[in-house]
C-alpha positions as protocol buffer text, in pm:
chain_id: "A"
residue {
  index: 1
  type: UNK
  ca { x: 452 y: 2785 z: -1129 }
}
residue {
  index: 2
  type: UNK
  ca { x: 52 y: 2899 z: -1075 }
}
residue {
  index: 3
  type: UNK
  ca { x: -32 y: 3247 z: -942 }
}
residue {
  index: 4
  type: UNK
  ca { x: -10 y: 3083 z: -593 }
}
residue {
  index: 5
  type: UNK
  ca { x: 349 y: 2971 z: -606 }
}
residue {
  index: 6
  type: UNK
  ca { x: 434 y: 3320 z: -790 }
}
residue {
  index: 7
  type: UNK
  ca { x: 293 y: 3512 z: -472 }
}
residue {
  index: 8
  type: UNK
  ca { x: 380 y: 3250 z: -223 }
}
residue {
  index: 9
  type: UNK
  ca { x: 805 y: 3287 z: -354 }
}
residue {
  index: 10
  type: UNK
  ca { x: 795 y: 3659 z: -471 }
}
residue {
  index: 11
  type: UNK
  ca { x: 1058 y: 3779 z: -250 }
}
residue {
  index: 12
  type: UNK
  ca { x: 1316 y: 3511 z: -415 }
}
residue {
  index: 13
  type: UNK
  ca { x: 1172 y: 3573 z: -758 }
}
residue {
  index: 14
  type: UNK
  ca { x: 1282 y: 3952 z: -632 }
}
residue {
  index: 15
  type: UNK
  ca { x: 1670 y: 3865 z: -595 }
}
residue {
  index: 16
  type: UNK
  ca { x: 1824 y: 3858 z: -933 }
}
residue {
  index: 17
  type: UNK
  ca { x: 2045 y: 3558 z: -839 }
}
residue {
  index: 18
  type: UNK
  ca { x: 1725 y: 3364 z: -847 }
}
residue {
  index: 19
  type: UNK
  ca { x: 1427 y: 3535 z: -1074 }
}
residue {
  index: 20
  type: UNK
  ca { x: 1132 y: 3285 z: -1183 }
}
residue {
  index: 21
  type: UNK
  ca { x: 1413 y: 3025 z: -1362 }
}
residue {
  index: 22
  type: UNK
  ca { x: 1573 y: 2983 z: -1025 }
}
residue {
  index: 23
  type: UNK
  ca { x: 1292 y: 2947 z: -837 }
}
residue {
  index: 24
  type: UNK
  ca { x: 1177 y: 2672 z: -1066 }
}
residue {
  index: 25
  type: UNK
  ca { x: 1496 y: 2473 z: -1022 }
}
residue {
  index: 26
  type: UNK
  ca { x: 1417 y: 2486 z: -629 }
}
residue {
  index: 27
  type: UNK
  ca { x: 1074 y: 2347 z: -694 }
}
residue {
  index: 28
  type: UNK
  ca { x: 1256 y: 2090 z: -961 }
}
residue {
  index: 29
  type: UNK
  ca { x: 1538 y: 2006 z: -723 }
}
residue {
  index: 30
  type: UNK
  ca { x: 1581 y: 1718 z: -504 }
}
residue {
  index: 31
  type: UNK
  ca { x: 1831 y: 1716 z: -183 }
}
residue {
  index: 32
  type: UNK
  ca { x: 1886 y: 1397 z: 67 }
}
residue {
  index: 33
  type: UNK
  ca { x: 1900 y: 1514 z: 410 }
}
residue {
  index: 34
  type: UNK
  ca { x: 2032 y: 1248 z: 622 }
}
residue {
  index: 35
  type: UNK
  ca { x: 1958 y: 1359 z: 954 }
}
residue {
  index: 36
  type: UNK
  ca { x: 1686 y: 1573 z: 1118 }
}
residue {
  index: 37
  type: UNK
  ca { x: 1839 y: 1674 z: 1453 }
}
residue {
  index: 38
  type: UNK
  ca { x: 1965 y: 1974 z: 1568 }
}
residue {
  index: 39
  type: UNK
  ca { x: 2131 y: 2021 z: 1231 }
}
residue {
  index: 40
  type: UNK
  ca { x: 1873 y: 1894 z: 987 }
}
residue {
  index: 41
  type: UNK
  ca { x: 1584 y: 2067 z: 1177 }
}
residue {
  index: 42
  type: UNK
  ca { x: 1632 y: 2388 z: 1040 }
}
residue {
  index: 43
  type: UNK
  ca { x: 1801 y: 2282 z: 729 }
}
residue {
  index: 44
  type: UNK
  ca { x: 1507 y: 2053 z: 633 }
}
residue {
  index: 45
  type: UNK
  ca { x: 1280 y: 2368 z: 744 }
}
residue {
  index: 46
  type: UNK
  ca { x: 1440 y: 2648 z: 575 }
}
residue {
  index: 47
  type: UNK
  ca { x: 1459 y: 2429 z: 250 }
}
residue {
  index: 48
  type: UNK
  ca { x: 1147 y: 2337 z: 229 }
}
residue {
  index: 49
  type: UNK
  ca { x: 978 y: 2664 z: 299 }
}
residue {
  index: 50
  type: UNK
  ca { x: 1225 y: 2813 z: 39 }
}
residue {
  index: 51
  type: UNK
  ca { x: 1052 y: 2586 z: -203 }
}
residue {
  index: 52
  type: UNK
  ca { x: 1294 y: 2254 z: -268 }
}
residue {
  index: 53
  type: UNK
  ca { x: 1029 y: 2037 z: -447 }
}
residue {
  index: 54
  type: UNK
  ca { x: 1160 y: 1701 z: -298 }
}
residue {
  index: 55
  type: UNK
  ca { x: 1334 y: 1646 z: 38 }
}
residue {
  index: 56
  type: UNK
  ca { x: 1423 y: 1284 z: 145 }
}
residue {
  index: 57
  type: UNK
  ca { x: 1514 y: 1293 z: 500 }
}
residue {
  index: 58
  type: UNK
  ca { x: 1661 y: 997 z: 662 }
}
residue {
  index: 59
  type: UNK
  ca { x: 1675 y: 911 z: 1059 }
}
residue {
  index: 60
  type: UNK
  ca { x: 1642 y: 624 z: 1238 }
}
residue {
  index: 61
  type: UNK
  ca { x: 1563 y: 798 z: 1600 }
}
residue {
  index: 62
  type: UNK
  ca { x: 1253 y: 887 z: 1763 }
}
residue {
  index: 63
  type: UNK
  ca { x: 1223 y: 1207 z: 1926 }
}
residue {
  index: 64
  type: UNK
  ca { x: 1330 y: 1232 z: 2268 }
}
residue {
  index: 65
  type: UNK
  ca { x: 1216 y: 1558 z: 2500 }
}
residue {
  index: 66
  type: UNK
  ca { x: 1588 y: 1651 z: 2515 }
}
residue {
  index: 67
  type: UNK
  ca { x: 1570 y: 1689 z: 2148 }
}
residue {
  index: 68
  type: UNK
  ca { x: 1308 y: 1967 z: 2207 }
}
residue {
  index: 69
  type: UNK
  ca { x: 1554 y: 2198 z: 2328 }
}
residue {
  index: 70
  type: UNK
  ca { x: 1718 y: 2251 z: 1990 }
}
residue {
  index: 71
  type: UNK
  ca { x: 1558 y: 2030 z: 1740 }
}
residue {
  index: 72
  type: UNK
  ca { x: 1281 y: 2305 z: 1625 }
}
residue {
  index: 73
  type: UNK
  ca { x: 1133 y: 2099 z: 1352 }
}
residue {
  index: 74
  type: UNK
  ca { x: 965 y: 1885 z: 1618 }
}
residue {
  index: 75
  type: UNK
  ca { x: 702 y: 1908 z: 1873 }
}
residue {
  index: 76
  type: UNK
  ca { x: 542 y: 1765 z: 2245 }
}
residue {
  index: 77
  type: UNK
  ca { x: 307 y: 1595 z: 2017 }
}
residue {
  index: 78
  type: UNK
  ca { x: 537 y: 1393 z: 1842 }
}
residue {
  index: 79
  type: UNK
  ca { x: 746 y: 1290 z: 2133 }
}
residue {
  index: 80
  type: UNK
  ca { x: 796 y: 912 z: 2040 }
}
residue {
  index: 81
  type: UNK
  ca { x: 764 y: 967 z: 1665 }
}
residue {
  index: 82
  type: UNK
  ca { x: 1049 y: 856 z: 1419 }
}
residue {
  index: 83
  type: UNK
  ca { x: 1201 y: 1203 z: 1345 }
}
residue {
  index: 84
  type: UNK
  ca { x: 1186 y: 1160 z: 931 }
}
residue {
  index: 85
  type: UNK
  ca { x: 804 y: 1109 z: 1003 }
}
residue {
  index: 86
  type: UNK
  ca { x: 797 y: 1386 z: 1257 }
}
residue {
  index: 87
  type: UNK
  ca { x: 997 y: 1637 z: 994 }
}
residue {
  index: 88
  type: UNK
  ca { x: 738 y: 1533 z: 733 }
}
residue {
  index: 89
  type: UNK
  ca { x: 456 y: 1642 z: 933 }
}
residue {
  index: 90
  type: UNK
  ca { x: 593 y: 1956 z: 1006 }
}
residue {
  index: 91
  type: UNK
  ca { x: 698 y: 2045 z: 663 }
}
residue {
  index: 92
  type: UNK
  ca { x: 345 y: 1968 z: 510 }
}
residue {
  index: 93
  type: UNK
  ca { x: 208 y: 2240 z: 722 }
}
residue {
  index: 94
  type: UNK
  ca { x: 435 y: 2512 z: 638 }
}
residue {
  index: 95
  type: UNK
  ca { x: 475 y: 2440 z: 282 }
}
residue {
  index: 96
  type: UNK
  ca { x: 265 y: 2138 z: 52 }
}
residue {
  index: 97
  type: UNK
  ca { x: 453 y: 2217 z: -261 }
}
residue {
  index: 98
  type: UNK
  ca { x: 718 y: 2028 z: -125 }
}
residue {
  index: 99
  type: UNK
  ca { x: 735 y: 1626 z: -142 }
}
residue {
  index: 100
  type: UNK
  ca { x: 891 y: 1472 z: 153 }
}
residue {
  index: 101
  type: UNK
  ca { x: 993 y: 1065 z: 181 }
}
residue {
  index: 102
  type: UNK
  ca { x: 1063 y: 985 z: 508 }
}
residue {
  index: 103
  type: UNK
  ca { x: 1365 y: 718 z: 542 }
}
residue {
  index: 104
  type: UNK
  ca { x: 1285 y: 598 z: 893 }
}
residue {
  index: 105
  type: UNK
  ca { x: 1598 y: 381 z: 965 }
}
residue {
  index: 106
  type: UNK
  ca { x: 1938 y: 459 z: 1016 }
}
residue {
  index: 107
  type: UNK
  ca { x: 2126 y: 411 z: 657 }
}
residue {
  index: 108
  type: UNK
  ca { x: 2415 y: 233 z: 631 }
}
residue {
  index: 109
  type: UNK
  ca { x: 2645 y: 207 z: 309 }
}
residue {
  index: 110
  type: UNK
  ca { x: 2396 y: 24 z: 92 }
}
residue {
  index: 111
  type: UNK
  ca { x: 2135 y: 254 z: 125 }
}
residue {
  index: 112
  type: UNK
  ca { x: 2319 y: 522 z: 108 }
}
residue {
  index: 113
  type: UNK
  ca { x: 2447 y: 431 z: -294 }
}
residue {
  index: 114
  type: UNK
  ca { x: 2099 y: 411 z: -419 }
}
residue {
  index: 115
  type: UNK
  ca { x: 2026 y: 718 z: -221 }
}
residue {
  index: 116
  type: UNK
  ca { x: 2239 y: 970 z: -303 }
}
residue {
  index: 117
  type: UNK
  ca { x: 2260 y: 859 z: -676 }
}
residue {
  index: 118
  type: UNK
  ca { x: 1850 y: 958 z: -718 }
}
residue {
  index: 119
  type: UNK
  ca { x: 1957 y: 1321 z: -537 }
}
residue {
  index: 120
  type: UNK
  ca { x: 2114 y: 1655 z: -695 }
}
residue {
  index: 121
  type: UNK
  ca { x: 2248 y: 1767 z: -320 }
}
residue {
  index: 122
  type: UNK
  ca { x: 2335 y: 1591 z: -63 }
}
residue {
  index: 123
  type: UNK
  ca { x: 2329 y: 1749 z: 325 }
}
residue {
  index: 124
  type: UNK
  ca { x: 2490 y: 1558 z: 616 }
}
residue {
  index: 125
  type: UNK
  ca { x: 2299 y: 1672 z: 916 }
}
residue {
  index: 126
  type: UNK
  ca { x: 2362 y: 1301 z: 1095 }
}
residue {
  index: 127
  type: UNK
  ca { x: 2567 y: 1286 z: 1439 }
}
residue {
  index: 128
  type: UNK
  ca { x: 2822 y: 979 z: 1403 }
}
residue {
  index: 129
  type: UNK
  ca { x: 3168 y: 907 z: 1250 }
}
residue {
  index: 130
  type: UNK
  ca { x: 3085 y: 632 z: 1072 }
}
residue {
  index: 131
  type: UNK
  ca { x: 2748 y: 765 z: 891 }
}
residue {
  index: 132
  type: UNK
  ca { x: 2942 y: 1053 z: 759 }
}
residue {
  index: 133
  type: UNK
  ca { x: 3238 y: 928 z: 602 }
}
residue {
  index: 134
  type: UNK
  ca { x: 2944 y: 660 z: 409 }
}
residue {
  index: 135
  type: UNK
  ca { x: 2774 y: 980 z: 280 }
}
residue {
  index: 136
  type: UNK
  ca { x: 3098 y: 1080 z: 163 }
}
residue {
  index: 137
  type: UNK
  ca { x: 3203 y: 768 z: -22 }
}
residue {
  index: 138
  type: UNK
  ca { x: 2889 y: 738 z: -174 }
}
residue {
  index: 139
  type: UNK
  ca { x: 2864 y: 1132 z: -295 }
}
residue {
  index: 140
  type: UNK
  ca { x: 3268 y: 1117 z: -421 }
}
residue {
  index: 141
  type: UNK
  ca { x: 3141 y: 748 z: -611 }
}
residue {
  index: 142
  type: UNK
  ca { x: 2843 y: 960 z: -741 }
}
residue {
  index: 143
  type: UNK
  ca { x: 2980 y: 1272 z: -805 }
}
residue {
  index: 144
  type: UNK
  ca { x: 2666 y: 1467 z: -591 }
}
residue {
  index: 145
  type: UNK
  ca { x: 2743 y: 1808 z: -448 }
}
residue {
  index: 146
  type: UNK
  ca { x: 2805 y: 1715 z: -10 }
}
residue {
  index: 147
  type: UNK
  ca { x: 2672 y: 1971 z: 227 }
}
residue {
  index: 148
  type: UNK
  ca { x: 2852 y: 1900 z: 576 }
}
residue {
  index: 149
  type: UNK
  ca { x: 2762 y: 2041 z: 926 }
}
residue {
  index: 150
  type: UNK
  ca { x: 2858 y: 1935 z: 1261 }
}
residue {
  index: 151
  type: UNK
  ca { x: 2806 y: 2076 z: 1641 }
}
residue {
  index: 152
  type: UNK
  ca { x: 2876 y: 1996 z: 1957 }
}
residue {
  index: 153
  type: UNK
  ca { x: 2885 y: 2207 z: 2269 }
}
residue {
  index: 154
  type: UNK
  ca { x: 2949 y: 2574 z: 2158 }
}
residue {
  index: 155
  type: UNK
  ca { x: 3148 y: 2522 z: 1844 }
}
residue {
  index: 156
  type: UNK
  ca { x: 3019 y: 2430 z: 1500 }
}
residue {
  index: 157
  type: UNK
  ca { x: 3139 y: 2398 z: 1147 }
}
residue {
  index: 158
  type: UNK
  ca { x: 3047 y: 2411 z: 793 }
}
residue {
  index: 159
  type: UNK
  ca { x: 3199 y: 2265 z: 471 }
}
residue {
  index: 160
  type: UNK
  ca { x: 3099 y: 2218 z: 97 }
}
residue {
  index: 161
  type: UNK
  ca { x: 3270 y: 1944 z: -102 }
}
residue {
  index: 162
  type: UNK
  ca { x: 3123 y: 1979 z: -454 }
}
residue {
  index: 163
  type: UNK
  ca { x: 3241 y: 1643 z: -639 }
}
residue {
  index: 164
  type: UNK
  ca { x: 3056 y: 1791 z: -979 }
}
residue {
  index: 165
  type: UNK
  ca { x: 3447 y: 1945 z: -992 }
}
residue {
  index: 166
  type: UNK
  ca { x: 3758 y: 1813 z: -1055 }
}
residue {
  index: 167
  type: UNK
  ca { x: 4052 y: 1872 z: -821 }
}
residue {
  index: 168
  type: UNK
  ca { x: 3858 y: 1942 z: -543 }
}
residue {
  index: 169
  type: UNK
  ca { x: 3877 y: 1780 z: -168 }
}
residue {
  index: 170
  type: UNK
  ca { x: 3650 y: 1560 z: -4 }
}
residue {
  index: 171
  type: UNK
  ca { x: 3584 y: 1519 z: 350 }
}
residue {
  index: 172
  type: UNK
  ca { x: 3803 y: 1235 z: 397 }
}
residue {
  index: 173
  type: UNK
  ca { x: 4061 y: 1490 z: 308 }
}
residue {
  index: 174
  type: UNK
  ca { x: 3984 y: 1707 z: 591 }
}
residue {
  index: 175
  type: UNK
  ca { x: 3891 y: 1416 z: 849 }
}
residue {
  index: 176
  type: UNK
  ca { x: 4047 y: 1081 z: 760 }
}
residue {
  index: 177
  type: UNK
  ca { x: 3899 y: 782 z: 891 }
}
residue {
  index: 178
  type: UNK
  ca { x: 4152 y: 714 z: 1143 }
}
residue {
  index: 179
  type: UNK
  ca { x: 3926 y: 711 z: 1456 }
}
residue {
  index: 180
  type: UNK
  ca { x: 3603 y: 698 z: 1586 }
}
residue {
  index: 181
  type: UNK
  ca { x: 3369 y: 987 z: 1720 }
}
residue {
  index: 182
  type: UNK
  ca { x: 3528 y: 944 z: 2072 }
}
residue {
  index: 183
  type: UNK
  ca { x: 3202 y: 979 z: 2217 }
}
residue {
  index: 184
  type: UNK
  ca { x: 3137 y: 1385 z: 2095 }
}
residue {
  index: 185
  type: UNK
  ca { x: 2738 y: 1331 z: 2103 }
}
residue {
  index: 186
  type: UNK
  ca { x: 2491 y: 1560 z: 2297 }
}
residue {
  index: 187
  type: UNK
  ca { x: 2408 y: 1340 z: 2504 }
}
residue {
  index: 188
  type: UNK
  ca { x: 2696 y: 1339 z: 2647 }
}
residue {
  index: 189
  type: UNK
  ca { x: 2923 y: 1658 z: 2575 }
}
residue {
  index: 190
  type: UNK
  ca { x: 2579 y: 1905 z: 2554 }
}
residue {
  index: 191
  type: UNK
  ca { x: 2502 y: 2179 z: 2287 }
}
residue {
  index: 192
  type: UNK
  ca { x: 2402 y: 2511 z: 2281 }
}
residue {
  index: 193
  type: UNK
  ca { x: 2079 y: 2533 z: 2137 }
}
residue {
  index: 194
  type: UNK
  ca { x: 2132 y: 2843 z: 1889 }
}
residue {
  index: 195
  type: UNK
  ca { x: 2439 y: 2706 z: 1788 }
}
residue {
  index: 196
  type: UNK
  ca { x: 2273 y: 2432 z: 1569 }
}
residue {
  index: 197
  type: UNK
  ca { x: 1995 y: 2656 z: 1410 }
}
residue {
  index: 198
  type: UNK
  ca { x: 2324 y: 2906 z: 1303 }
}
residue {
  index: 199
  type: UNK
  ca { x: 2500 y: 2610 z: 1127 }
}
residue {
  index: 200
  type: UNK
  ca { x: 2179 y: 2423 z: 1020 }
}
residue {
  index: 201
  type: UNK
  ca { x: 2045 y: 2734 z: 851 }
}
residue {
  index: 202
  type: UNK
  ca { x: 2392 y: 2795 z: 666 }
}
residue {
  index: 203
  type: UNK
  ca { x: 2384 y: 2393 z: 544 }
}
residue {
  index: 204
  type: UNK
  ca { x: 2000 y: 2519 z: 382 }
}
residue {
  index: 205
  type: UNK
  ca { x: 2160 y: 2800 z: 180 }
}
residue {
  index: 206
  type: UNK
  ca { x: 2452 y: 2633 z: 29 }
}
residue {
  index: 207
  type: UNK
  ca { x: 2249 y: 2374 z: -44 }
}
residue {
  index: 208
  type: UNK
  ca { x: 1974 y: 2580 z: -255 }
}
residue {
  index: 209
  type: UNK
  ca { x: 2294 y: 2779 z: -369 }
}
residue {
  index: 210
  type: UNK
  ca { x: 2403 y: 2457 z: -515 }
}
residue {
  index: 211
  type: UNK
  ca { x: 2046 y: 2370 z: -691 }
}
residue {
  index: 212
  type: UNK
  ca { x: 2010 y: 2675 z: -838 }
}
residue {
  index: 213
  type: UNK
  ca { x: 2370 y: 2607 z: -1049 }
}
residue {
  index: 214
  type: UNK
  ca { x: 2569 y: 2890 z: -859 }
}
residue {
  index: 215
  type: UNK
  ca { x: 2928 y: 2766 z: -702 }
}
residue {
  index: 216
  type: UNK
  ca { x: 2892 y: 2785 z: -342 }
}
residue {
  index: 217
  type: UNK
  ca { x: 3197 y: 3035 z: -192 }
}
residue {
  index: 218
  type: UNK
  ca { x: 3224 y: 2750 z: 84 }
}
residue {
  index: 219
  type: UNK
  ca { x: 3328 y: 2480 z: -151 }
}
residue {
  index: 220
  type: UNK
  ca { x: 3681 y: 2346 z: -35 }
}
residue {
  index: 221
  type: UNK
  ca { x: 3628 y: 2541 z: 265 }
}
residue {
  index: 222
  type: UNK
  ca { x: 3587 y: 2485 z: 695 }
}
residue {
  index: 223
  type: UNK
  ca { x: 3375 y: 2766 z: 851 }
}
residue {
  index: 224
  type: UNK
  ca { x: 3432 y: 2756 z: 1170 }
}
residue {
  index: 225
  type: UNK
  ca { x: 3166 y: 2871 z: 1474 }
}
residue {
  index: 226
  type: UNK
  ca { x: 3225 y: 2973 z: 1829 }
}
residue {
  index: 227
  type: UNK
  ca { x: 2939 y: 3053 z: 1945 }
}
residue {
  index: 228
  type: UNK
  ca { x: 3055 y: 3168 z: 2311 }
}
residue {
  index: 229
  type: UNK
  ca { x: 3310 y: 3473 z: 2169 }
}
residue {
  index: 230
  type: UNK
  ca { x: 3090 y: 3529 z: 1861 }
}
residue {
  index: 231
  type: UNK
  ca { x: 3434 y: 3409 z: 1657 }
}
residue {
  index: 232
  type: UNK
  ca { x: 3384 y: 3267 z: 1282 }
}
residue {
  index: 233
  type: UNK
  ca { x: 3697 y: 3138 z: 1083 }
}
residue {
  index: 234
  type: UNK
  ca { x: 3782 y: 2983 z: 710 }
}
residue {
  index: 235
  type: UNK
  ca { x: 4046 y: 2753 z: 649 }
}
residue {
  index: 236
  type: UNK
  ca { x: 4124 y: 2615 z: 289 }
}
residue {
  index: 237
  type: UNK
  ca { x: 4044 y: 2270 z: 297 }
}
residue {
  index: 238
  type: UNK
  ca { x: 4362 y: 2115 z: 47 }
}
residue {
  index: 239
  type: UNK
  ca { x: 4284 y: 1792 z: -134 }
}
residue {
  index: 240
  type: UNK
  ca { x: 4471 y: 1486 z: -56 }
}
residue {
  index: 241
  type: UNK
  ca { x: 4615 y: 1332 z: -354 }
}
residue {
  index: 242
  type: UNK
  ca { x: 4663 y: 1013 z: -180 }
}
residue {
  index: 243
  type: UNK
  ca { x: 4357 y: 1011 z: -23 }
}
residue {
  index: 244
  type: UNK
  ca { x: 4161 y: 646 z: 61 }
}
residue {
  index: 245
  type: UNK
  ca { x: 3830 y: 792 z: -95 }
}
residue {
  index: 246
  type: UNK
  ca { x: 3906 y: 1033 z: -372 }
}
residue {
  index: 247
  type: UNK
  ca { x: 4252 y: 1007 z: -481 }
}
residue {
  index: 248
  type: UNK
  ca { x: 4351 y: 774 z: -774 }
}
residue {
  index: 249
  type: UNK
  ca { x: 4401 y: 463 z: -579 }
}
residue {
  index: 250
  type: UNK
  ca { x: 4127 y: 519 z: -319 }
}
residue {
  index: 251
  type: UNK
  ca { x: 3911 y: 256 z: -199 }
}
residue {
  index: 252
  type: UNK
  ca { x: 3587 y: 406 z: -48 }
}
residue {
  index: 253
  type: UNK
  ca { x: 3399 y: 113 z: 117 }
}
residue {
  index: 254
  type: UNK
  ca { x: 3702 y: 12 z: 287 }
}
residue {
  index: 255
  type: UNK
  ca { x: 3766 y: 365 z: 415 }
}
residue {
  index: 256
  type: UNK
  ca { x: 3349 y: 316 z: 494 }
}
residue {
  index: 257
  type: UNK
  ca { x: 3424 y: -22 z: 667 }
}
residue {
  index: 258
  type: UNK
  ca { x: 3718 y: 140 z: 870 }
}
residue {
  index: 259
  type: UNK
  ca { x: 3519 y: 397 z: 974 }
}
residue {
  index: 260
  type: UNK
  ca { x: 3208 y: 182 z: 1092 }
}
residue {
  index: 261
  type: UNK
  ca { x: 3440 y: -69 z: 1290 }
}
residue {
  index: 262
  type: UNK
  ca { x: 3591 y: 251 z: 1474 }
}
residue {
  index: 263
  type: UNK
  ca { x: 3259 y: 361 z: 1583 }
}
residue {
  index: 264
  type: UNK
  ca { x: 3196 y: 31 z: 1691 }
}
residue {
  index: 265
  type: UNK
  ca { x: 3517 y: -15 z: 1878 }
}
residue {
  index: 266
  type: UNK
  ca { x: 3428 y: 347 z: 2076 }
}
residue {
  index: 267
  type: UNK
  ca { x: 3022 y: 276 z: 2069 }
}
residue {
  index: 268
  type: UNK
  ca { x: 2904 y: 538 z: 2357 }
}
residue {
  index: 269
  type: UNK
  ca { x: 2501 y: 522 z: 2445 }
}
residue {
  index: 270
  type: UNK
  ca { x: 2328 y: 845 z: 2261 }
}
């Protein structure tokens, strides 16, 4: 680090969890963000102004003036934009020590391999069925650390599934591919605007919790969010041992498959 990155991340070279080593793991680390909506707006923010080095930040969709209400990463100005390219904008202005590659499609299965692979933490910040069970075949085939958020209406939730360990769940354990999203989008169901920053900004620190080589206290847990009677609950999140994805005889791009052809078979316009 130079004098200006010293200065510019005293108050985490401050917390002894962190000191100068930790801080140089942020600037060395490298998370995929797939997503940069309600969720991935502040994660991707908070991140990157905490110092990540690398961010690659994947969404397909433009940004919509609806999305202003809660998506705080972008602006009026880029109304229209692809969101990846909208995110990297912001993020060069708060911080330039941090490299962002915008992915501006929507990645499927095959993208998602090569993706995750080249990452040290992954963060699901995307808003259908079938994307999220892909991020988790491909993080359980890669053994990368998965970062999951999710919220709709007034309740939200929050779950680490660190494949780096053995005997630990994965998210097919918690939500098996058995059906598709039903339609639970914002465009349809709404979403409290606060809501997403709350559970986007806890997605950021457990992911730079997770760079910096610390065990994140939410691994193999569900923190759950109501945001209308200020209510939070953990449930233990117990690992399947016949699991599709992670258990011995598990099959992860048919679980991926499965999951796709349910979203298809419920498709609802966003």
């Amino acid at each position: 680090m130079d004098d200006r990155q010293l200065i510019r991340y005293s108050r985490h070279i401050m917390l002894d969890p962190i000191d100068i080593e930790g801080q140089q793991r942020l600037l060395d680390g490298h998370v995929l963000m797939v997503g940069a909506g309600g969720l991935g707006a502040p994660a991707g923010l908070y991140m990157a102004s905490a110092g990540v080095g690398r961010l690659t930040i994947c969404d397909g969709d433009e940004v919509d003036l609806t999305n202003l209400q809660r998506q705080i990463i972008h602006r009026e100005a880029t109304v229209g934009v692809n969101k990846a390219e909208s995110a990297r904008r912001a993020i060069a202005e708060i911080n330039p020590d941090c490299h962002v590659e915008p992915v501006q499609q929507r990645v499927g299965p095959e993208d998602l391999a090569a993706l995750v692979a080249a990452a040290d933490v992954v963060v699901d910040c995307c808003d259908n069925f079938a994307t999220r069970h892909a991020i988790n075949a491909a993080c359980v085939t890669q053994g990368k650390p998965l970062v999951s958020g999710a919220g709709i209406r007034f309740s939200g939730q929050v779950a680490v599934f660190d494949r780096r360990k053995q005997g630990g769940p994965c998210y097919h354990c918690l939500f098996p591919a058995v059906g598709g999203d039903d339609g639970e989008r914002c465009a349809v169901m709404g979403v409290f605007a606060p809501l997403v920053g709350v559970i986007g900004t806890l997605q950021a620190a457990e992911a730079i919790r997770l760079l910096l080589g610390q065990d994140s206290p939410l691994d193999g847990q569900l923190v759950l969010f109501d945001a209308q009677s200020m209510d939070w609950h953990k449930i233990r999140i117990n690992r399947d041992e016949a699991c599709r994805v992670c258990g011995a005889n598990g099959d992860p791009a048919a679980v991926v498959q499965a999951a796709i052809d349910a979203q298809n078979a419920c498709q609802v316009d966003d």
